[in-house]
N, C-alpha and C positions, 0 to 999 in steps of 0.2 A: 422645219426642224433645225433648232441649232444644236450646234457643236460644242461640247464642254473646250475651256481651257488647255485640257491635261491633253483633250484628244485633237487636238489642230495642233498641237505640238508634237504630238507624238508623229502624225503624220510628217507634219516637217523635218523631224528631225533622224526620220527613214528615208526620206528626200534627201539630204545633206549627204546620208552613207551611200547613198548612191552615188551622188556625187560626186565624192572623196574617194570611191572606187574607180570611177570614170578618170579623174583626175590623174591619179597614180598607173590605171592602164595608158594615156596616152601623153602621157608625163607635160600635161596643158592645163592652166585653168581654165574653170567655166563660170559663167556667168547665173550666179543663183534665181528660181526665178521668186515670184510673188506668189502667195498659195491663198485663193479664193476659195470661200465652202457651200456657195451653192447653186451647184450644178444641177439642173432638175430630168426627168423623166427615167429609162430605164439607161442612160450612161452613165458609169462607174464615176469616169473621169474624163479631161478634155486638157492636153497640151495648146496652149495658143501661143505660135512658135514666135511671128513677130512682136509678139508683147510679153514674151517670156513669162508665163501665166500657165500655172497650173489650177485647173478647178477640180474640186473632188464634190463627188453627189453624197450630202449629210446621211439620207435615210438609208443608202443601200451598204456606207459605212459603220452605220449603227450597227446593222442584221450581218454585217462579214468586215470584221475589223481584220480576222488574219489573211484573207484571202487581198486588202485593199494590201497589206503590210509586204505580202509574198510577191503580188503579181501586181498589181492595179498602180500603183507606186513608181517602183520601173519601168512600166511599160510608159508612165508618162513622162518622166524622166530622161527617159530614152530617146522618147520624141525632141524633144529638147536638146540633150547633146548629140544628138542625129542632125539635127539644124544648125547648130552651133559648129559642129565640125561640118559638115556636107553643104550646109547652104537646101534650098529646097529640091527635096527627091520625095520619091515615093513616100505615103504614109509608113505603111509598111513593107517597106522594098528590102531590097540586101542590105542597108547601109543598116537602118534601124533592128533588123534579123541580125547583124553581127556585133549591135551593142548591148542587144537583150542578152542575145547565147554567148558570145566571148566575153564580157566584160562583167555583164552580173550574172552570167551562170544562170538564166530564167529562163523557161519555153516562151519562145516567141509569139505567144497567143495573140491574135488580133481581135477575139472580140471574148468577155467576160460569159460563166456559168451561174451568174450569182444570181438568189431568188430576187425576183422581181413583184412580187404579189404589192409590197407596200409602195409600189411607185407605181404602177398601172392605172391610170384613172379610165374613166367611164366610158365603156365600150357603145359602138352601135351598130345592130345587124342590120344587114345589107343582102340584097337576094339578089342574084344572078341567073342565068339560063341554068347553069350545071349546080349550082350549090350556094352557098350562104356564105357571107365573109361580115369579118370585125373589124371597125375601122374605128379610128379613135376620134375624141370631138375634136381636134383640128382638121382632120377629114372629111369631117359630118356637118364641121359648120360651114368649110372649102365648097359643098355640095349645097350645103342651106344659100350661099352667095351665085350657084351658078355651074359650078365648076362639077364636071363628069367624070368618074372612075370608071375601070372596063374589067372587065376579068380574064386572067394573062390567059386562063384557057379557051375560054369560049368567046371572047370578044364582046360578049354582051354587056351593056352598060349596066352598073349597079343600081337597084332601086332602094331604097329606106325602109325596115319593117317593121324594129323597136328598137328599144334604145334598154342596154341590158342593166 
């Protein structure tokens, strides 16, 4: 899925006020970065701190523009002048928890509520000693080449049953 014009803009230019908020809290400039739009599976977004790169996921944008605008935005953002000032620390450690909550005033969220139904691709069941699990086809193909999954609770290795 691509991205209209109006709306890679518009993201960026939520990106910028962040920015210019960071800016003004630690009275330093920062380094803008490059805004890529396609980020695939069920993550919102992805800070890549050495290549000062923000990726945003187009589909789960579509389905929640005010939630990417609120939370999604900052939080990668964050990551970024978290590096820019700290150098490499925790993802989400204190340094990045005090640029969300002190500087843009956002709950420190580390991982998104957003529907996922349009990014979920094709599940495959898997049977176990105790119960049944869903793995996704890099899993399934991980398994189709050789490779064994276990089940955290019973230890037993996962067999193949259908594909959903």
């Amino acid at each position: 899925m691509m991205l209209t014009a109006e709306d890679k803009k518009a993201l960026e230019l939520q990106g910028e006020e962040f920015f210019i908020e960071a800016e003004c809290f630690f009275d330093r400039a920062f380094e803008r970065p490059t805004y890529l739009f396609n980020q695939r599976g069920k993550v919102a977004g992805t800070a890549h701190l050495q290549r000062n790169l923000i990726k945003i996921n187009p589909v789960l944008f579509k389905n929640n523009k005010q939630e990417f605008f609120q939370q999604v935005i900052p939080h990668e953002v964050a990551h970024l002048i978290t590096f820019q000032l700290y150098g490499k620390v925790r993802p989400h450690g204190k340094e990045w928890q005090y640029v969300m909550q002190e500087v843009f005033k956002r709950p420190a969220l580390t991982t998104h509520q957003l529907d996922i139904k349009d990014v979920v691709g094709k599940l495959f069941t898997y049977q176990c000693a105790c119960t049944t699990h869903q793995l996704t086809i890099r899993r399934h193909n991980k398994v189709q080449q050789g490779a064994e999954y276990r089940c955290r609770a019973c230890q037993s290795t996962l067999t193949f049953v259908s594909s959903v």
